[in-house]
Backbone and ligand atoms as CSV (ligand in chain L), in Angstrom:
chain,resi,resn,atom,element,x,y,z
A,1,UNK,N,N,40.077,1.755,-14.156
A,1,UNK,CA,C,38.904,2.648,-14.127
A,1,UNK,C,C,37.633,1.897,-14.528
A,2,UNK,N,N,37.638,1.194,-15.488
A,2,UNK,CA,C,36.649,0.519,-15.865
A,2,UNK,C,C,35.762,-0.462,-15.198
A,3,UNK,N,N,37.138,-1.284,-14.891
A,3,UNK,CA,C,36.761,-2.415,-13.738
A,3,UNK,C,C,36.072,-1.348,-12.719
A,4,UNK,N,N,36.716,-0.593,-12.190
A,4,UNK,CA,C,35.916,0.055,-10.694
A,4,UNK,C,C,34.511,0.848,-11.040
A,5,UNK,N,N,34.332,1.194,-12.471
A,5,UNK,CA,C,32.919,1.196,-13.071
A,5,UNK,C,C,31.848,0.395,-12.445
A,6,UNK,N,N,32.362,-0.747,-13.429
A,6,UNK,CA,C,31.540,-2.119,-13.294
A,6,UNK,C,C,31.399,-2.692,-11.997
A,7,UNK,N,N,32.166,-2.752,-11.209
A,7,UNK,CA,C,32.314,-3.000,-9.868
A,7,UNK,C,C,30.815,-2.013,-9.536
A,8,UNK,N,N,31.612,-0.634,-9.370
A,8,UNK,CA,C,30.072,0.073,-8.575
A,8,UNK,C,C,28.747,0.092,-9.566
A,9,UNK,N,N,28.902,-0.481,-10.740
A,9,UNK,CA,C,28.054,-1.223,-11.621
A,9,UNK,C,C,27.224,-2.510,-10.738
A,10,UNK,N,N,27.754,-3.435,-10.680
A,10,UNK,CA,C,27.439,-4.036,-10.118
A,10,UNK,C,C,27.020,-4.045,-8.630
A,11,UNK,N,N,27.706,-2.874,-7.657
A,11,UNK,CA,C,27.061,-2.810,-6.449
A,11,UNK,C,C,25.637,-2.526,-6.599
A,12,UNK,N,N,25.299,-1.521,-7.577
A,12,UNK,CA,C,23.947,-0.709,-7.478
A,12,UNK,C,C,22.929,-1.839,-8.028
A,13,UNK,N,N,23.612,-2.662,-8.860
A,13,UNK,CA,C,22.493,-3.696,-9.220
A,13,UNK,C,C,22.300,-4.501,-7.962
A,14,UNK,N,N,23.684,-4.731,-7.334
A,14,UNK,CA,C,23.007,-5.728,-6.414
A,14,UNK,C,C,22.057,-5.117,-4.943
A,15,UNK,N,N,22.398,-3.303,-5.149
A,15,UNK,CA,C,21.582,-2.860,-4.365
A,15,UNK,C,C,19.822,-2.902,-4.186
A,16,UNK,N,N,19.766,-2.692,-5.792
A,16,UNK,CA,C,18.430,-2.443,-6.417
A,16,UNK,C,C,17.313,-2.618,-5.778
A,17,UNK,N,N,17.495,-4.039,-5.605
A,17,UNK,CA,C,16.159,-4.999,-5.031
A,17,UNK,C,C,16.224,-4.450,-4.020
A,18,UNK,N,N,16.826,-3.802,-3.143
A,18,UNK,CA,C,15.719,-3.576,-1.563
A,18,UNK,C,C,15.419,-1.920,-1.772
A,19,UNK,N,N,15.996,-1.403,-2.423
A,19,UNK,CA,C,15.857,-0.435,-3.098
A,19,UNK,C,C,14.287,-0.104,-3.898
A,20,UNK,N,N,14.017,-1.261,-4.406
A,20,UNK,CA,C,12.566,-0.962,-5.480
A,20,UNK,C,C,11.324,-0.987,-4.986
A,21,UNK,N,N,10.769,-0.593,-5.377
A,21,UNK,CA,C,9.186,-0.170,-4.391
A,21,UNK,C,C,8.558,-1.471,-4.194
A,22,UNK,N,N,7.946,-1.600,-3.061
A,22,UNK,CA,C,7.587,-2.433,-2.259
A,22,UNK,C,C,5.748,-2.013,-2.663
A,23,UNK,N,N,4.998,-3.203,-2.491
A,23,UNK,CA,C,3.553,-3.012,-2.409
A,23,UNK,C,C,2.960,-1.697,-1.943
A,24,UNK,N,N,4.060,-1.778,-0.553
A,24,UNK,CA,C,3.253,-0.236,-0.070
A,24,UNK,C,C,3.614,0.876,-0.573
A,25,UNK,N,N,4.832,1.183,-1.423
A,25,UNK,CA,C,5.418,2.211,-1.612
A,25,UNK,C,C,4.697,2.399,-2.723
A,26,UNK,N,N,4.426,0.942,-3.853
A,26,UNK,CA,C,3.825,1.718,-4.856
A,26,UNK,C,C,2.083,2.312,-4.479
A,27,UNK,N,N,1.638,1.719,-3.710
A,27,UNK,CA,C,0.257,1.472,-3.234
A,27,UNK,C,C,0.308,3.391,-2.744
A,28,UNK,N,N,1.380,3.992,-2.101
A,28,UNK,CA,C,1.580,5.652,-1.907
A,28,UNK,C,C,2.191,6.592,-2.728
A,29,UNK,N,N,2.451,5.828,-3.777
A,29,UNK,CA,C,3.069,6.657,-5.110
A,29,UNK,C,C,1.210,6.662,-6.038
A,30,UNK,N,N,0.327,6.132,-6.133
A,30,UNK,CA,C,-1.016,6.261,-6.334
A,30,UNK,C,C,-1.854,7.147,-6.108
A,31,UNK,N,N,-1.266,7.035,-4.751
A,31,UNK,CA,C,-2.167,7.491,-3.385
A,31,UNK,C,C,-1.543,9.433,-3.826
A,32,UNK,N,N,-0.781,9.282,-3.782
A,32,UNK,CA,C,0.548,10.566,-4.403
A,32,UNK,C,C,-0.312,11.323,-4.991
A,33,UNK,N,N,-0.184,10.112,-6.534
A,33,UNK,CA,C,-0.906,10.819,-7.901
A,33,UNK,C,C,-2.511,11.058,-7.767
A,34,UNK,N,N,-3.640,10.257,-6.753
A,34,UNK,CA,C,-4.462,10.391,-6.624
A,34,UNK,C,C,-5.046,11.520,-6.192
A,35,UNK,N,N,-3.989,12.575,-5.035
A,35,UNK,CA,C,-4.376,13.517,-4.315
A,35,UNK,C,C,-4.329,14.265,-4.966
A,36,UNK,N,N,-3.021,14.447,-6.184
A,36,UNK,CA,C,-3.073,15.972,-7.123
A,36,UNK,C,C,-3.726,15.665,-8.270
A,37,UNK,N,N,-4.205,14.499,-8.669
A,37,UNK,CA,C,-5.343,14.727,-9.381
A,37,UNK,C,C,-6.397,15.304,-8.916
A,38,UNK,N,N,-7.018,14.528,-7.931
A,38,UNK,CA,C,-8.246,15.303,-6.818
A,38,UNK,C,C,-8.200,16.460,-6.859
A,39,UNK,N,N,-7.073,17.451,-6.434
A,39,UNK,CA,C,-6.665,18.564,-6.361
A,39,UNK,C,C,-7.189,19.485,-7.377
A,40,UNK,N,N,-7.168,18.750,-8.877
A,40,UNK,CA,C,-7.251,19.066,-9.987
A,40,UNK,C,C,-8.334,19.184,-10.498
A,41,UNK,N,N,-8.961,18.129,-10.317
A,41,UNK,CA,C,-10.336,17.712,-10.802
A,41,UNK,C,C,-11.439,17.902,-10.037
A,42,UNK,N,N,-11.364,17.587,-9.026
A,42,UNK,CA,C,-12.548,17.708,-7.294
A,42,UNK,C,C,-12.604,19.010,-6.954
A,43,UNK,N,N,-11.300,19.018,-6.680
A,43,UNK,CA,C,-11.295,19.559,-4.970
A,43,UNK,C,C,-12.485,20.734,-5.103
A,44,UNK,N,N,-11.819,21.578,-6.621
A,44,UNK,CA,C,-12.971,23.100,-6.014
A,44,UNK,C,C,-14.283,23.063,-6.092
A,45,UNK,N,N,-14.656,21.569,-6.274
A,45,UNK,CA,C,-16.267,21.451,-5.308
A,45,UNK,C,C,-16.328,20.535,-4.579
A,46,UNK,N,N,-15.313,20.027,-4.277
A,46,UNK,CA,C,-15.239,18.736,-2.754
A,46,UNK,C,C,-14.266,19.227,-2.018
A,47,UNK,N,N,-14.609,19.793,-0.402
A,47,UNK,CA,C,-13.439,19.622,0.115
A,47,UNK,C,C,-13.179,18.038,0.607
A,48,UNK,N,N,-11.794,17.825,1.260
A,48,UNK,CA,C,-11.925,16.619,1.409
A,48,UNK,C,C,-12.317,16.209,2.721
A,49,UNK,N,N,-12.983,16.997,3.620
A,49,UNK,CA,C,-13.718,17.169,4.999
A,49,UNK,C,C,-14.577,17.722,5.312
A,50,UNK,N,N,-15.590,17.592,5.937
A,50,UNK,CA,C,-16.318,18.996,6.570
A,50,UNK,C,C,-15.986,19.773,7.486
A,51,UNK,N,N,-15.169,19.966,7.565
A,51,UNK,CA,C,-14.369,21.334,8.340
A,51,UNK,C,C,-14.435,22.717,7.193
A,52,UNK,N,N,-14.389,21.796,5.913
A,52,UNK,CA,C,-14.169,23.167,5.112
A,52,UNK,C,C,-15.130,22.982,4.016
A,53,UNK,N,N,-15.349,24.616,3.608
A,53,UNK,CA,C,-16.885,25.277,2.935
A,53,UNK,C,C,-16.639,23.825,1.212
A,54,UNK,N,N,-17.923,23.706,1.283
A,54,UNK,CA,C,-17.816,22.644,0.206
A,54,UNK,C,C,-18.697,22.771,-0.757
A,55,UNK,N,N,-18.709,22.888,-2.069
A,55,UNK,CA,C,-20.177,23.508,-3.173
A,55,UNK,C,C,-20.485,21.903,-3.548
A,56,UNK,N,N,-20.247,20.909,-3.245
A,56,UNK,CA,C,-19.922,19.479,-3.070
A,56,UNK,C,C,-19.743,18.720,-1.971
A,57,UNK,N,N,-20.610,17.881,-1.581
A,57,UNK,CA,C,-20.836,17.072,-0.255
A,57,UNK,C,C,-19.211,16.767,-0.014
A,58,UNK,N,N,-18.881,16.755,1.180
A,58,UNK,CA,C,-17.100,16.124,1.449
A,58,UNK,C,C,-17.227,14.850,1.347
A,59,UNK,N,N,-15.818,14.680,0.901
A,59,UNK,CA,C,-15.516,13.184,0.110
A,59,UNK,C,C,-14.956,12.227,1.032
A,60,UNK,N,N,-14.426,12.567,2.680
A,60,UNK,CA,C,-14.160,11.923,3.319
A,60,UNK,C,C,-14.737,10.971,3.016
A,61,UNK,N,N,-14.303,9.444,4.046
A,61,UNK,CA,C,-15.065,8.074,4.081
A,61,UNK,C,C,-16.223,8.165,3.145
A,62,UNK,N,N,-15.891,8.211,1.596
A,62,UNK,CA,C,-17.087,8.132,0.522
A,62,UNK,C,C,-16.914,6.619,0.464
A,63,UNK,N,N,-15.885,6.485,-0.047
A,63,UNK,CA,C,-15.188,4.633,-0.038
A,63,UNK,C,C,-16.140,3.448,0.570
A,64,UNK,N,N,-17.108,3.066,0.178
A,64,UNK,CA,C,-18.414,2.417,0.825
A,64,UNK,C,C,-19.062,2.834,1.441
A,65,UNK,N,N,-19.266,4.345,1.430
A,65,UNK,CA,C,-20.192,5.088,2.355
A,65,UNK,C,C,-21.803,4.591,1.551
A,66,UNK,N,N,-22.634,4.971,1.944
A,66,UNK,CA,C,-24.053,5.370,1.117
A,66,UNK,C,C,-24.365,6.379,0.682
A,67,UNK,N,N,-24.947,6.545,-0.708
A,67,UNK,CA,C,-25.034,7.581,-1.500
A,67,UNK,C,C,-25.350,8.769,-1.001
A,68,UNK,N,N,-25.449,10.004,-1.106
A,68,UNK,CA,C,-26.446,11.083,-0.268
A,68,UNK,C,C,-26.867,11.071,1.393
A,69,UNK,N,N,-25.547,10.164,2.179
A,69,UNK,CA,C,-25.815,10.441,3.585
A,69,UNK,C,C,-25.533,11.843,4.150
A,70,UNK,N,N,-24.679,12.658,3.739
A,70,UNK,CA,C,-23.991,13.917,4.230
A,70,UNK,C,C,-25.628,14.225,5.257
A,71,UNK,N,N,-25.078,15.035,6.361
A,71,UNK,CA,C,-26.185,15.716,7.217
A,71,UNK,C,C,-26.026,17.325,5.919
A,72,UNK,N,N,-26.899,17.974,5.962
A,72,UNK,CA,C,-27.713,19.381,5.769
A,72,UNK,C,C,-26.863,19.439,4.745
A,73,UNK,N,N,-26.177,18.439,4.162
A,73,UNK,CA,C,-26.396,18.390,2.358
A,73,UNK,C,C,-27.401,18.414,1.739
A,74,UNK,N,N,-27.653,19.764,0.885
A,74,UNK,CA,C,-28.735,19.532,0.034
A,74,UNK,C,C,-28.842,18.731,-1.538
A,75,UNK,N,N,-28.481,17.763,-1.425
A,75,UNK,CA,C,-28.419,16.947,-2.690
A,75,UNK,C,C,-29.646,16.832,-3.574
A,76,UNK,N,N,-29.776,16.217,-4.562
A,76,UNK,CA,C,-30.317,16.351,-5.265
A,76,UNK,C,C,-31.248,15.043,-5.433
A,77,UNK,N,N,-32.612,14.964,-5.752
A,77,UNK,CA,C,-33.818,13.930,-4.997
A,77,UNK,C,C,-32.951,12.535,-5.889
A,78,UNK,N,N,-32.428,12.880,-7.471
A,78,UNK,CA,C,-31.844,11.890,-7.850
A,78,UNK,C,C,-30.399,10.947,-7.025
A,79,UNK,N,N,-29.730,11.511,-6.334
A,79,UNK,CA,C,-28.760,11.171,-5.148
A,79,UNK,C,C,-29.542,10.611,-4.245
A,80,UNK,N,N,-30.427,11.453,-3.532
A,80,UNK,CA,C,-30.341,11.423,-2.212
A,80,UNK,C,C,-31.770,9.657,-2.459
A,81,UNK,N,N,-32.063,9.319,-3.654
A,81,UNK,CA,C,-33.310,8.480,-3.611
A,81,UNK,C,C,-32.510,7.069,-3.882
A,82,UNK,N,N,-31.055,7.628,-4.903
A,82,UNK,CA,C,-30.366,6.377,-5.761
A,82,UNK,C,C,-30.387,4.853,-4.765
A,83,UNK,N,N,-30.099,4.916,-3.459
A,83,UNK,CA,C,-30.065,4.003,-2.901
A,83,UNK,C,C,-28.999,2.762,-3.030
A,84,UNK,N,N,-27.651,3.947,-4.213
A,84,UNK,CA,C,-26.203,2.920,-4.094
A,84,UNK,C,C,-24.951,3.279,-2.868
A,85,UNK,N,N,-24.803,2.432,-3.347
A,85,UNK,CA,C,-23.347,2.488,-2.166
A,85,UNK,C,C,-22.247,2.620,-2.968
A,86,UNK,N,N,-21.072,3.846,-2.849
A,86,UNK,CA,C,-19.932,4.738,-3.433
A,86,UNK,C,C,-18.832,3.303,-3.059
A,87,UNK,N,N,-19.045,2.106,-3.978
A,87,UNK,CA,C,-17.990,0.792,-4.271
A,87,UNK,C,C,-16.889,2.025,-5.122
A,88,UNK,N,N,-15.859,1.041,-4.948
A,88,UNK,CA,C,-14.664,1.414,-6.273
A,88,UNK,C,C,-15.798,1.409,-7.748
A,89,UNK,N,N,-16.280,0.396,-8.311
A,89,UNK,CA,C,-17.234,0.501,-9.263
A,89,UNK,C,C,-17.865,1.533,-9.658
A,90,UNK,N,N,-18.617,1.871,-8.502
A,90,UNK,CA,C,-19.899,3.247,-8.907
A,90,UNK,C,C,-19.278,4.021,-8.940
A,91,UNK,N,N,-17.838,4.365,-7.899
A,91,UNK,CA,C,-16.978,5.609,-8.395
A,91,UNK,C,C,-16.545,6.142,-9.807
A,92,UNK,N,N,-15.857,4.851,-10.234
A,92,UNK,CA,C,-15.849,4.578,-11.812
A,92,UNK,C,C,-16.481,4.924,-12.473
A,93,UNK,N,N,-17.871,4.164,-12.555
A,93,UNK,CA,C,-18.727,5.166,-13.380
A,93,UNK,C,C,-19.188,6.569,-13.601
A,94,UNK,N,N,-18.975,6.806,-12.279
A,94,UNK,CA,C,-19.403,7.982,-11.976
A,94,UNK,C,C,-18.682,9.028,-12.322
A,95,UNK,N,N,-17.198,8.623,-11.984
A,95,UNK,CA,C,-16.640,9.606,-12.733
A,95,UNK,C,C,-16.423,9.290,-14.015
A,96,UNK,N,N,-16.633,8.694,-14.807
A,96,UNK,CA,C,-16.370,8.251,-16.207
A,96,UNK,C,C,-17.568,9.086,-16.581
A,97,UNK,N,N,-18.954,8.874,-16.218
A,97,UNK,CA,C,-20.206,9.681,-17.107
A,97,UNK,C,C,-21.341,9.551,-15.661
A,98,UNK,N,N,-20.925,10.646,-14.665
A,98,UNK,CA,C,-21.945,10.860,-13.777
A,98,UNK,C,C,-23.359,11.010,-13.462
A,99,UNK,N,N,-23.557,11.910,-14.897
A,99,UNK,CA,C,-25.306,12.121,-15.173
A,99,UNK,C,C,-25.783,11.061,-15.894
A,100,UNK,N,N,-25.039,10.007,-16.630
A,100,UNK,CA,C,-25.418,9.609,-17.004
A,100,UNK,C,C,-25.594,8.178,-16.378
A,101,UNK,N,N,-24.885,7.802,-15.501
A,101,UNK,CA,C,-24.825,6.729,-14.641
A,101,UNK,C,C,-25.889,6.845,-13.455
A,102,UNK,N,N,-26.559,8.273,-13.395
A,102,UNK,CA,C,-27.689,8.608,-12.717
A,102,UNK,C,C,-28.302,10.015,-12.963
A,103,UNK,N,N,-29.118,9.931,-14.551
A,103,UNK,CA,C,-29.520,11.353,-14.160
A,103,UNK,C,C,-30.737,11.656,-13.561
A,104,UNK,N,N,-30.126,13.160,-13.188
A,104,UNK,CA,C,-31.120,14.288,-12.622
A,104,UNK,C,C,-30.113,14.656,-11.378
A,105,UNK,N,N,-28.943,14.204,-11.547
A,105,UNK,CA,C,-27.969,14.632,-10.739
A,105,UNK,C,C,-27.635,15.935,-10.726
A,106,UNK,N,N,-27.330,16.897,-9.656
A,106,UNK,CA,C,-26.403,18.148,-10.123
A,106,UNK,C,C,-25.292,18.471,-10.244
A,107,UNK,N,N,-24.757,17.345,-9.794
A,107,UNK,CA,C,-22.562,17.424,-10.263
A,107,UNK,C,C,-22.684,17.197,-11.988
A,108,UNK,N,N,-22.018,18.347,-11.860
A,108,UNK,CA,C,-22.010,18.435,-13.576
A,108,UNK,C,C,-21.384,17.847,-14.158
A,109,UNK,N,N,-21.475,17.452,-14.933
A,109,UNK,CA,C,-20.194,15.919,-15.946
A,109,UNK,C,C,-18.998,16.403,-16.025
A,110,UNK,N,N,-18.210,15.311,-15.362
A,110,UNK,CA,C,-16.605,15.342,-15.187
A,110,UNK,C,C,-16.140,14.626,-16.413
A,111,UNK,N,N,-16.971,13.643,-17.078
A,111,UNK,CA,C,-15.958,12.632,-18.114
A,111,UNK,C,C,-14.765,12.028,-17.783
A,112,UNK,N,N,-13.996,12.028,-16.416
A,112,UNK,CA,C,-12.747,11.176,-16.774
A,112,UNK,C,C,-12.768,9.745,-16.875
A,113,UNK,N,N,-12.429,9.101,-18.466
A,113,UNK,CA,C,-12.339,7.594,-18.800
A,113,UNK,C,C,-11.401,7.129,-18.398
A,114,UNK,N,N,-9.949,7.389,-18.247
A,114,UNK,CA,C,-9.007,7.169,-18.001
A,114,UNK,C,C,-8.705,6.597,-17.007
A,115,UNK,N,N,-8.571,4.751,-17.114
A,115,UNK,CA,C,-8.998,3.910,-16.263
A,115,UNK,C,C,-7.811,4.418,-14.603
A,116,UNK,N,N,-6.754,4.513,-15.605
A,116,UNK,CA,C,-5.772,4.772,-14.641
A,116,UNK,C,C,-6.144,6.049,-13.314
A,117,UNK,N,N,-6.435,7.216,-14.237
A,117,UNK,CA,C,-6.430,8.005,-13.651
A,117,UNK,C,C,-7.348,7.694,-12.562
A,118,UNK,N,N,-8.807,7.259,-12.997
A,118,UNK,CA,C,-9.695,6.787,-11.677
A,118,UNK,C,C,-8.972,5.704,-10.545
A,119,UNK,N,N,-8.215,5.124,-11.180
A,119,UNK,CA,C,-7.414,4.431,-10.086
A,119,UNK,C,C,-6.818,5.111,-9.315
A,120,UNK,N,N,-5.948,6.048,-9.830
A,120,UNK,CA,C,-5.339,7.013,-8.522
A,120,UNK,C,C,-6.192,7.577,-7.920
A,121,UNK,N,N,-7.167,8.269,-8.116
A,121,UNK,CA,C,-8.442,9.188,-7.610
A,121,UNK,C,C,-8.781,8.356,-6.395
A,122,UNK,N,N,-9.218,7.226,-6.840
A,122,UNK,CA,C,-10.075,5.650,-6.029
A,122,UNK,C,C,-9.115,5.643,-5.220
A,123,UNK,N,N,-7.633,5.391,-5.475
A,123,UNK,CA,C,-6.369,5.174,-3.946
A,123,UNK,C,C,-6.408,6.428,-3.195
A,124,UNK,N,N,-6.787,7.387,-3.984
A,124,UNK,CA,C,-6.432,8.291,-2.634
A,124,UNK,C,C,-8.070,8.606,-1.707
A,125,UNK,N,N,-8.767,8.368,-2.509
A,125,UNK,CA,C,-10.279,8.876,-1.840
A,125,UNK,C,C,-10.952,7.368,-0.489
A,126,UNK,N,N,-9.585,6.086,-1.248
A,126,UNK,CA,C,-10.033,5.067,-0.154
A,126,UNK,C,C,-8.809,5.440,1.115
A,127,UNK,N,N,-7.622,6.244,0.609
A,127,UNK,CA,C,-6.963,6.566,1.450
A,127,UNK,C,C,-7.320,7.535,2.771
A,128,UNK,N,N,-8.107,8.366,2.147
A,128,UNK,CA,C,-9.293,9.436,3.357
A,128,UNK,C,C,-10.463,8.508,3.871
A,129,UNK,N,N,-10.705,7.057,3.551
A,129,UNK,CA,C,-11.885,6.335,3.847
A,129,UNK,C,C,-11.702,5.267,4.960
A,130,UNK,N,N,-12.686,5.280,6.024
A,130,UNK,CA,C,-12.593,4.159,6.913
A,130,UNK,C,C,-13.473,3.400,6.285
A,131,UNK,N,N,-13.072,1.946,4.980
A,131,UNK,CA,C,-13.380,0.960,4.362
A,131,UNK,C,C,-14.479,-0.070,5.542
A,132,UNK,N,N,-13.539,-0.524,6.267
A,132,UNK,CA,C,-14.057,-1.364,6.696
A,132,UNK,C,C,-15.216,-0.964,7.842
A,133,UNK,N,N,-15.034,-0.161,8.182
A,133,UNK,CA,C,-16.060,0.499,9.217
A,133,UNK,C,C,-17.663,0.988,8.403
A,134,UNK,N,N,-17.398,1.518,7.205
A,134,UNK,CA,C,-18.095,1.534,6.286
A,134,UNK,C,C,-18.957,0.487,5.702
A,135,UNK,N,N,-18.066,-0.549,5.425
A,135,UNK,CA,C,-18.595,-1.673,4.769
A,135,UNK,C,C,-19.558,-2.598,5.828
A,136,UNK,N,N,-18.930,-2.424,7.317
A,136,UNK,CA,C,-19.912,-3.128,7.995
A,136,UNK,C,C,-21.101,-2.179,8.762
A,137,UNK,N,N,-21.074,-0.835,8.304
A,137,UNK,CA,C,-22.187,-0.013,8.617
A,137,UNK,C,C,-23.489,-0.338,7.373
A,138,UNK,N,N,-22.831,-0.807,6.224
A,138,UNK,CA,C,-24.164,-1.162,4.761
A,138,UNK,C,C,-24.606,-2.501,5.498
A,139,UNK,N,N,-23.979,-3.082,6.128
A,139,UNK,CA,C,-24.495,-4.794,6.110
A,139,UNK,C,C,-25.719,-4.782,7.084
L,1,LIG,C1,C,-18.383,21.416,-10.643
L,1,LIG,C2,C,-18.406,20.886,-9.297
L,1,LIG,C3,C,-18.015,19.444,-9.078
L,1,LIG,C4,C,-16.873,18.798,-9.519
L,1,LIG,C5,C,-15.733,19.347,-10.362
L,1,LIG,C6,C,-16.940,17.451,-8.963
L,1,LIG,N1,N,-18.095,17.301,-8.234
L,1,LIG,FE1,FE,-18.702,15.619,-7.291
L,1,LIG,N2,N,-20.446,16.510,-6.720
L,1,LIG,C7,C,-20.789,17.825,-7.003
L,1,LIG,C8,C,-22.142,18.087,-6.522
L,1,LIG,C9,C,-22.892,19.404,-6.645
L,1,LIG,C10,C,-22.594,16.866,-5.949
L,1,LIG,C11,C,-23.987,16.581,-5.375
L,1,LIG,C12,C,-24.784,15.963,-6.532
L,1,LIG,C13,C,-26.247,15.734,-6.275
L,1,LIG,O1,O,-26.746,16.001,-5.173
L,1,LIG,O2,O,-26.883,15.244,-7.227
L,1,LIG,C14,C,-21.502,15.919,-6.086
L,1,LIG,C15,C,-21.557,14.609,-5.612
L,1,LIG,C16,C,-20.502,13.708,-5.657
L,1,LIG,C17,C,-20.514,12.380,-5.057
L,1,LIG,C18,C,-21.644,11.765,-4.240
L,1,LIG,C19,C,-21.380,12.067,-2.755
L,1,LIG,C20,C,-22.379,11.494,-1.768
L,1,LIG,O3,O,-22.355,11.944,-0.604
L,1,LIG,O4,O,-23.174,10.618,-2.126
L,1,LIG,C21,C,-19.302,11.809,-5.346
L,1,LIG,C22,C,-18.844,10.423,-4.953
L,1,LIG,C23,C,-18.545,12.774,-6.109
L,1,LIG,N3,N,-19.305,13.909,-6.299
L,1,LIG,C24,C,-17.267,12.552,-6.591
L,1,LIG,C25,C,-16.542,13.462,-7.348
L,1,LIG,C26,C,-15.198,13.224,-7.829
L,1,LIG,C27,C,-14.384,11.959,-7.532
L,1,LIG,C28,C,-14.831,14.321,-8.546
L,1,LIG,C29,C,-13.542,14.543,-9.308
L,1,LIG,C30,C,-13.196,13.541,-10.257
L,1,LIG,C31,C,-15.947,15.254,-8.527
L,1,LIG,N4,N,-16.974,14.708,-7.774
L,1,LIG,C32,C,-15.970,16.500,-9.157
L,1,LIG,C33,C,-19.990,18.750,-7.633
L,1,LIG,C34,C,-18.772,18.494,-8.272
């Protein structure tokens, strides 16, 4: 009995490795935690499209977008003047201390420090983002 333990002991170890998350798998276990955070924190003033009613510009392709592009968003002169581009960085800050990383803003302070958590947020909001199409629309 024992031996045949260790035996299927040993199969599962030697299974493991193709078994264990791969770059991409963890890169969508992020992406996972990013969306039900969003869910949590965003969503009920971002949808994540303009298809749907939003008290918050949609967050689609934010991921190197430019600050305050939305059409017949009425943003706020502090947004719409800032003249940054929504990097992983400014996200960061932004959600870490929004008004304060630009005030006269009207998104009201979120506070999340929690480096991690902005990391998932950031994987899933670059996951709704065409990056590179973006990045060569700033240049
Ligand atoms: C209480 C409502 C509310 C919540 C919650 C909220 N936002 Fe906002 N957000 C806004 C509003 C309103 C604006 C427009 C601000 C302005 O014009 O100054 C905005 C603007 C933004 C922008 C700039 C968009 C652009 O087109 O330039 C980003 C990025 C953003 N929010 C990210 C987030 C993220 C990420 C979260 C969750 C962690 C979040 N917001 C939570 C209301 C909210």
């Amino acid at each position: 009995m024992t031996r045949i333990l260790t035996a299927a002991a040993l199969g599962l170890t030697m299974l493991a490795p193709a078994a264990q998350a791969g770059p991409a798998t963890f890169e969508q276990v992020k992406i996972d935690a990013g969306a039900a955070l969003y869910e949590a924190e965003c969503r009920r003033c971002h949808a994540p499209d303009s298809d749907h009613e939003s008290y918050g510009p949609p967050l689609n392709n934010i991921v190197g977008r430019a600050a305050g592009i939305v059409e017949d968003y009425d943003y706020s002169i502090a947004l719409e003047a800032s003249g940054i581009v929504w990097t992983p960085a400014a996200l960061r800050a932004w959600m870490e201390d929004n008004d304060g990383f630009m005030p006269g803003t009207k998104m009201r302070h979120v506070g999340i420090e929690d480096r991690t958590v902005q990391d998932f947020i950031i994987a899933y909001l670059t996951s709704i983002s065409d990056v590179e199409m973006n990045q060569s629309l700033d240049k």
